[in-house]
Wavefront OBJ file of the C-alpha trace (Angstrom):
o trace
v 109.872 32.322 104.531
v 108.633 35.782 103.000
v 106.802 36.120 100.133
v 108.370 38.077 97.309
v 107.334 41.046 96.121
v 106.210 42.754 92.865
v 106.014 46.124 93.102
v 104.659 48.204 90.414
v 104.943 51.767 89.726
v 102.796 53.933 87.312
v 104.738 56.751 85.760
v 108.442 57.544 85.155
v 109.018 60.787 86.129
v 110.334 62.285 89.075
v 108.139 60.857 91.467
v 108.069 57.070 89.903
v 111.871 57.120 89.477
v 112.648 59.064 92.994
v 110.157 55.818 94.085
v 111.819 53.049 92.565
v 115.677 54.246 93.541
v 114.427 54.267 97.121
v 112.677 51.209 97.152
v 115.855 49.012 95.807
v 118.049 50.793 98.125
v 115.790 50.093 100.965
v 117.130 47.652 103.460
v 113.703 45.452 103.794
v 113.829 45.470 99.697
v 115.390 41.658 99.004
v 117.314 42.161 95.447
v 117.353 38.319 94.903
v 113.596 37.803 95.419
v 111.841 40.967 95.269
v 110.402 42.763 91.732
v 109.961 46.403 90.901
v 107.824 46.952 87.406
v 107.783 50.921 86.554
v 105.222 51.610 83.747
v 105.890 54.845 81.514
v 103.690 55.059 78.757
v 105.989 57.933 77.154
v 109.308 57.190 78.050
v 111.084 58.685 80.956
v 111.012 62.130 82.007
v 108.676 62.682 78.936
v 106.002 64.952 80.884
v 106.400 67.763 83.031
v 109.315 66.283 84.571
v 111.455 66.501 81.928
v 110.282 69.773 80.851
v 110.189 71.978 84.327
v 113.184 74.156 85.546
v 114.515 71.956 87.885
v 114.831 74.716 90.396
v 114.942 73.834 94.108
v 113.742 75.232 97.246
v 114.619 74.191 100.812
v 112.233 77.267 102.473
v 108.720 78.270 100.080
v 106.217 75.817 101.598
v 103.579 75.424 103.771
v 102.670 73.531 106.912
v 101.841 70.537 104.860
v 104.960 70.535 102.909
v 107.891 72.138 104.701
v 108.887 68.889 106.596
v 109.097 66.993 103.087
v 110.411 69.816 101.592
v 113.285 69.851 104.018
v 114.525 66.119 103.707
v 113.876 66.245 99.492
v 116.143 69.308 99.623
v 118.802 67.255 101.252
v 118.658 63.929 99.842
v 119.064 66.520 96.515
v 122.419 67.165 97.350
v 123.481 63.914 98.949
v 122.410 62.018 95.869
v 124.647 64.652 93.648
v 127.740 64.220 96.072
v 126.962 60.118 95.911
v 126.279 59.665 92.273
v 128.335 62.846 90.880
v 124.908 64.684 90.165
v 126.917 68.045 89.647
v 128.020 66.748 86.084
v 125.762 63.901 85.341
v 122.543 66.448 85.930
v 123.924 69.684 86.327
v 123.163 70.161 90.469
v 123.973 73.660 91.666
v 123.146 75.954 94.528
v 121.726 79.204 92.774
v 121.088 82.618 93.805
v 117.480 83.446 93.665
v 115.935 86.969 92.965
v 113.267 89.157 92.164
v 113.977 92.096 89.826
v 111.615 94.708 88.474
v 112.591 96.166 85.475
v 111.128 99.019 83.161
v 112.117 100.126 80.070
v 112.102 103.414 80.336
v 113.617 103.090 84.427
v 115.776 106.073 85.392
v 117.324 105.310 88.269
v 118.594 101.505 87.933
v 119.245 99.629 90.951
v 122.052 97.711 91.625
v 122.163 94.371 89.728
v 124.691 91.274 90.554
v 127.544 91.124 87.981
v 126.780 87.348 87.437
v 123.297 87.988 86.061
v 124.994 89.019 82.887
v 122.076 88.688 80.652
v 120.393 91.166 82.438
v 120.744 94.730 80.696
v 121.383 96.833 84.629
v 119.785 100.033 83.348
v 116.919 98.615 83.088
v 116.583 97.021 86.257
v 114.454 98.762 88.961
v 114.044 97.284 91.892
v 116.124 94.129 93.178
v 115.546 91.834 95.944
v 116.973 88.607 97.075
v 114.786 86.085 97.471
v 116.779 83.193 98.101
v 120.787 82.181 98.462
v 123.065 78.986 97.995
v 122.242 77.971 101.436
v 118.760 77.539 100.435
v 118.485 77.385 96.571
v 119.908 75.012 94.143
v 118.939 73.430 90.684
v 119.404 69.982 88.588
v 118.688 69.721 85.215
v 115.479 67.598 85.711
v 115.441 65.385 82.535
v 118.738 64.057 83.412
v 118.401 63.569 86.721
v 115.322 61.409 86.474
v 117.337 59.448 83.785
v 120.527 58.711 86.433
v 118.472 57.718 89.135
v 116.779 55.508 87.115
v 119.882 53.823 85.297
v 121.303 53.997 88.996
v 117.824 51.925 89.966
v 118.044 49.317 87.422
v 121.378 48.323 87.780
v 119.142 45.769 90.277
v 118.511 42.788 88.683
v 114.855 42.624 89.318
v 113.898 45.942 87.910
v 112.188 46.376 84.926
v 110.629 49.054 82.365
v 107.549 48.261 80.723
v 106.324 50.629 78.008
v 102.616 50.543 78.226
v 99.102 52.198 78.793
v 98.032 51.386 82.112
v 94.105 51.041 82.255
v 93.275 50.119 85.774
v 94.730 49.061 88.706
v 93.347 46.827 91.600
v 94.672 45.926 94.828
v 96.459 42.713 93.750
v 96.322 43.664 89.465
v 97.407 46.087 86.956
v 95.772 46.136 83.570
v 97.380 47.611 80.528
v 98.240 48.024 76.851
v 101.512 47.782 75.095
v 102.819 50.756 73.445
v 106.296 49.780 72.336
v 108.969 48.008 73.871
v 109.489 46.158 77.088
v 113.332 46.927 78.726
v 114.743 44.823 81.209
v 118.330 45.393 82.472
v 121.501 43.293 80.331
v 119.043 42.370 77.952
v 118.475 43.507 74.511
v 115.220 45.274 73.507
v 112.400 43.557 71.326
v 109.825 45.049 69.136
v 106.419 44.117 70.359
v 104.411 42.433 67.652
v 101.252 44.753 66.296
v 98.609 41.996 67.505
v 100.417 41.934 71.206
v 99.969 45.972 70.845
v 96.316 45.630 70.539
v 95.771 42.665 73.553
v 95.079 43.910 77.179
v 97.827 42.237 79.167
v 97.300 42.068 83.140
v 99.931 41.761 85.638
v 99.862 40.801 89.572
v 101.088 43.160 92.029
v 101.739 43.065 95.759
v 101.782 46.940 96.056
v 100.825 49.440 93.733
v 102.147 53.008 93.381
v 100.216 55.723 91.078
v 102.680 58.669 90.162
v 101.418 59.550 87.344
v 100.919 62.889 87.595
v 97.911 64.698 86.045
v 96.815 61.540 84.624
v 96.494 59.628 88.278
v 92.222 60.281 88.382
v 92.591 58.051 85.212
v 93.396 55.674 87.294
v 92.026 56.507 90.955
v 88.402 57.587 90.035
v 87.252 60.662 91.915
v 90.623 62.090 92.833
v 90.624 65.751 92.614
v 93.725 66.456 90.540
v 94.028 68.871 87.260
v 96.333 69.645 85.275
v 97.548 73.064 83.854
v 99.490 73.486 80.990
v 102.679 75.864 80.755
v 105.230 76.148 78.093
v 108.996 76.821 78.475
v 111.861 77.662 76.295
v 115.662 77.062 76.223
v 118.200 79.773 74.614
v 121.507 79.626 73.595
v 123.408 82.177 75.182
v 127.049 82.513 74.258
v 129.040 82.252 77.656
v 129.090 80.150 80.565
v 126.152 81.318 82.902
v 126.125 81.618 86.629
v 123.880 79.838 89.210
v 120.886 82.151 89.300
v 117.434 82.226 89.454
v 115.325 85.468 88.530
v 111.561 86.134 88.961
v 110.668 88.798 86.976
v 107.941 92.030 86.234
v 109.089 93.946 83.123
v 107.139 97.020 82.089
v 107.867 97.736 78.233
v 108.332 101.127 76.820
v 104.702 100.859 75.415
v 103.412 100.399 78.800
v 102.693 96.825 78.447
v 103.973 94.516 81.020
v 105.271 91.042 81.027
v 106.740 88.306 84.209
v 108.667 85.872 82.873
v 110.487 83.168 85.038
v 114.287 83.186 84.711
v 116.400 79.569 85.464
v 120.379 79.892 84.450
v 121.590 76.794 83.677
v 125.556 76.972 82.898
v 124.844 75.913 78.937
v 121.554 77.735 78.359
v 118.755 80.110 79.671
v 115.261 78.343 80.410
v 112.734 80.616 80.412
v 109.121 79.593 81.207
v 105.677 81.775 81.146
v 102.429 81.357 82.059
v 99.616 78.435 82.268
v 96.951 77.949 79.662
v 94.139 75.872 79.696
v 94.150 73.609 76.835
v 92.426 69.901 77.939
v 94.881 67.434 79.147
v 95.476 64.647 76.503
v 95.618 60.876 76.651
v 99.243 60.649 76.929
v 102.057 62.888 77.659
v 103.289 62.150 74.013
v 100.210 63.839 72.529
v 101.071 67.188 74.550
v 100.891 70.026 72.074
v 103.232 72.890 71.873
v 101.776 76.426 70.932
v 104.728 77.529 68.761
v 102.845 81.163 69.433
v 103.295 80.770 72.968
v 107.047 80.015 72.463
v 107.821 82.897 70.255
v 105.700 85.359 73.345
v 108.290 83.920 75.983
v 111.212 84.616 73.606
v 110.012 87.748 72.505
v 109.624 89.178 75.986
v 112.817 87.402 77.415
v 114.474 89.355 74.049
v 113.942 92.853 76.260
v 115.948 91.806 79.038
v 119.472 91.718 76.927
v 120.203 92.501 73.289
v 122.304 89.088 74.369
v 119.179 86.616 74.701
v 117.871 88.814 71.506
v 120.593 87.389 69.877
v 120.481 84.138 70.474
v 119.127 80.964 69.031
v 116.333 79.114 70.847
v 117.449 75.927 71.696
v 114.020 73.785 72.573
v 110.317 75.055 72.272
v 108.095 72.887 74.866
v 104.797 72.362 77.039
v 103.802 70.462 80.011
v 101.117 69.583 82.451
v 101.648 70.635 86.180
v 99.380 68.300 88.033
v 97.718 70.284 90.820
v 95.608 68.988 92.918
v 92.155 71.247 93.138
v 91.224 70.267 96.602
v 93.798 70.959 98.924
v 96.572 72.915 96.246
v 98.815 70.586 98.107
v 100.861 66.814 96.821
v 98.364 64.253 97.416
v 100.576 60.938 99.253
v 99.044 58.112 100.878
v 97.896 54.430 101.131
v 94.018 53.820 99.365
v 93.203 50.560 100.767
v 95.204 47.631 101.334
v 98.364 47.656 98.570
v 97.529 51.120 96.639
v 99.445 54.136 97.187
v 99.442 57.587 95.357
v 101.670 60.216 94.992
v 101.219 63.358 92.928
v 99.867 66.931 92.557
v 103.060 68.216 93.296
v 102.595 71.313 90.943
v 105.262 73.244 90.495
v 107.444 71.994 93.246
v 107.691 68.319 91.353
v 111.254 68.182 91.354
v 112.188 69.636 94.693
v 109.687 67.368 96.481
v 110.728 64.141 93.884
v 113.134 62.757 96.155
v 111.555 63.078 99.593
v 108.465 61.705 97.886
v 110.335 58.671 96.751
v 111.666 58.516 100.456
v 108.206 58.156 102.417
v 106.853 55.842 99.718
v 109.376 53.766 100.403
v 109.054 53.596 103.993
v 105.654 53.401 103.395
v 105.788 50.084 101.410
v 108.239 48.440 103.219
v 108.381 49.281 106.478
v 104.807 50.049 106.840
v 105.287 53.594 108.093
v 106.282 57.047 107.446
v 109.864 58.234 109.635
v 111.616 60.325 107.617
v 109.472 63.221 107.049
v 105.566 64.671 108.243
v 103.063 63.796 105.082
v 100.063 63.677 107.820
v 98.186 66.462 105.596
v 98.987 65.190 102.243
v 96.680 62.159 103.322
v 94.765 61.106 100.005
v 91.448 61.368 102.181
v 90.594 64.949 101.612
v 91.275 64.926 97.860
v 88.215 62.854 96.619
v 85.178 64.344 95.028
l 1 2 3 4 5 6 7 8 9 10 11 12 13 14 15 16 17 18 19 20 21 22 23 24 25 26 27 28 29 30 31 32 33 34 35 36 37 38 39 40 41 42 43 44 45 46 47 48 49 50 51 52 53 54 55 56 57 58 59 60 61 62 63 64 65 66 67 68 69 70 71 72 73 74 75 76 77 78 79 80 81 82 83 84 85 86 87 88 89 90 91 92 93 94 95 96 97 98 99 100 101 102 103 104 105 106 107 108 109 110 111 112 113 114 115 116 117 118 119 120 121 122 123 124 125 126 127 128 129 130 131 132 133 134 135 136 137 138 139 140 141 142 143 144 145 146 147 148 149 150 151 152 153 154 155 156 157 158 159 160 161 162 163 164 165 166 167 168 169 170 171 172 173 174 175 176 177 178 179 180 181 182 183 184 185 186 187 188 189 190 191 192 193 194 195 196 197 198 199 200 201 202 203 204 205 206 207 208 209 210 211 212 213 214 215 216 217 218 219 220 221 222 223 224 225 226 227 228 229 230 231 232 233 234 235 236 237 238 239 240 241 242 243 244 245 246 247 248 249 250 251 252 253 254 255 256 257 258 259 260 261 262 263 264 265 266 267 268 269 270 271 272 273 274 275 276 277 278 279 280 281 282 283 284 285 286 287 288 289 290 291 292 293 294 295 296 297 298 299 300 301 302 303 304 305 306 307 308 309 310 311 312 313 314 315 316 317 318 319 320 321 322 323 324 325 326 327 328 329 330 331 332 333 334 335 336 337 338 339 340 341 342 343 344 345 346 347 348 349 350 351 352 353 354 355 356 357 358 359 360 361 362 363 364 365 366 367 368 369 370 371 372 373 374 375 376 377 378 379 380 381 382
């Protein structure tokens, strides 16, 4: 007879939760016998995942990435026709283009009548970058949530809230933050003294996903993280599927390139990185209100519409990029540890097909679905 398994996972964002949906809907994974254990010292979704545009690209990537990039793109949109993604998390094909726009422009180019937040005299130059053949969006937060409610509807899954200090080939170490949540049962409020006590678990595999914060955990591993902030605005009509990269030269002369993602009940709008430290936790993540109003106030020049609208959400986030190879770093390190992350910006589009592999990886002991051979973890250590 097989041994059971307890998996554990480290982080519950897109990659953790992309990981453990896989895993229980793997045919090797035994859902009387085996375990799954996601750690999320934050909550779901509370980093970068939660916070990014949750735009989607099937074609922009590289060598190392366009074979991933291909199957994540389509397990996108078979999860949303399987688990009715286009209203639990807002899945979409988009239109994606860039548009050069100057205030003082003279002869406007012709602008799609769906971008209508977009004032056309304005606009320059327009090129399509991308259509719905090859472009889509989900709203990230929620999607991450679904496929993790989907995931835990499993008996043997469970949520622990905690600080995870180390991990070994057969252990995880780590600290209670809140509250434990298993499925069908009702949460309970850790005691203060249990808070303080380092708890230790055993573990047949390990996965690290945990983003920026993975060399916490895997010494020596060459990934960074950058911070960006986004807003959301309240725009008073039903928007269209489109994406828009933008270059916007003010009347002053002054220039600004703000990122455009049309969701149909608000405008995200997202500017550039920073380099404030990365914190302890992805709770402790602070938002430069400045840096808000500068994406708001440049996004204002685009439509007296968006001028007059409310912001809905003012937030920040850590990409974690991976300074060795600017590629996701996926792969076994040793015997039962396996890492995933570094995915930068292309987090979400890459989330499922990264949950895919690891899967495969786990339980069948090797990779079919996609080509990871240079995400390898080898090349990323100091």
């Amino acid at each position: 007879m097989e041994e059971s398994r307890n998996i554990v996972i480290v982080g519950g964002g897109v990659t953790g939760t992309s990981c453990l949906y896989f895993l229980v809907n793997h045919p090797n994974f035994n859902r009387e016998r085996d375990t799954i254990t996601l750690f999320e010292s934050s909550g779901i979704a509370s980093a970068a995942s939660g916070k990014a545009s949750g735009f989607l690209s099937l074609e922009w990537h590289g060598p190392s990435t366009s074979s991933l990039a291909a199957l994540s793109y389509n397990l996108h949109k078979q999860l949303a026709d399987e688990l009715d993604g286009h209203k639990k998390w807002g899945y979409r094909a988009l239109d994606t283009w860039s548009i050069k726009a100057d205030e003082k422009c003279t002869h406007p180019d012709k602008l799609s009548p769906e971008i209508e937040w977009i004032e056309p005299s304005i606009v320059e130059k327009v090129t399509r970058l991308g259509n719905k053949k090859n472009s889509a969006q989900v709203h990230p937060y929620k999607f991450c949530h679904s496929i993790f409610e989907e995931a835990s509807k499993v008996a043997n899954v469970n949520l622990v809230k905690g600080h995870v200090i180390s991990v070994d080939e057969n252990e995880v170490e780590y600290r209670l933050i809140g509250e434990d949540y298993a499925p069908d049962e009702e949460e309970e409020i850790t005691s203060v003294e249990e808070l303080h006590t380092i708890h230790s678990m055993e573990a047949s595999h390990v996965i690290v996903a945990a983003g920026p914060w993975t060399p916490h955990l895997i010494p020596n591993l060459r990934i960074c993280g950058a911070r960006i902030h986004s807003i959301t605005v309240d725009l008073p009509m039903r928007l269209n599927g489109n994406a828009v990269f933008s270059e916007i030269v003010y009347a002053d002369g002054t220039v600004g390139a703000p990122e455009f993602y049309a969701r149909e009940d608000e405008l995200y709008v997202c500017g550039e990185f920073d380099d404030e430290p990365l914190p302890e936790l992805s709770s402790e993540t602070k938002v430069d209100q400045g840096r808000c109003q500068a994406i708001k106030e440049c996004a204002d020049h685009f439509h007296p519409v968006i001028r007059d609208s409310k912001v809905k959400v003012r937030q920040a986030c850590y990409l974690p990029i991976s300074n060795a190879t600017g590629a996701p770093v996926i792969g076994k390190i040793g015997s039962s540890i396996y890492v995933a992350a570094a995915h930068g910006c292309w987090g979400i589009t890459l989330g499922p097909g990264t949950g895919k592999v690891l899967s495969e990886m786990v339980l069948d002991g090797k990779v079919t679905s996609a080509n990871i051979d240079l995400l390898d973890p080898e090349g990323s250590f100091v």
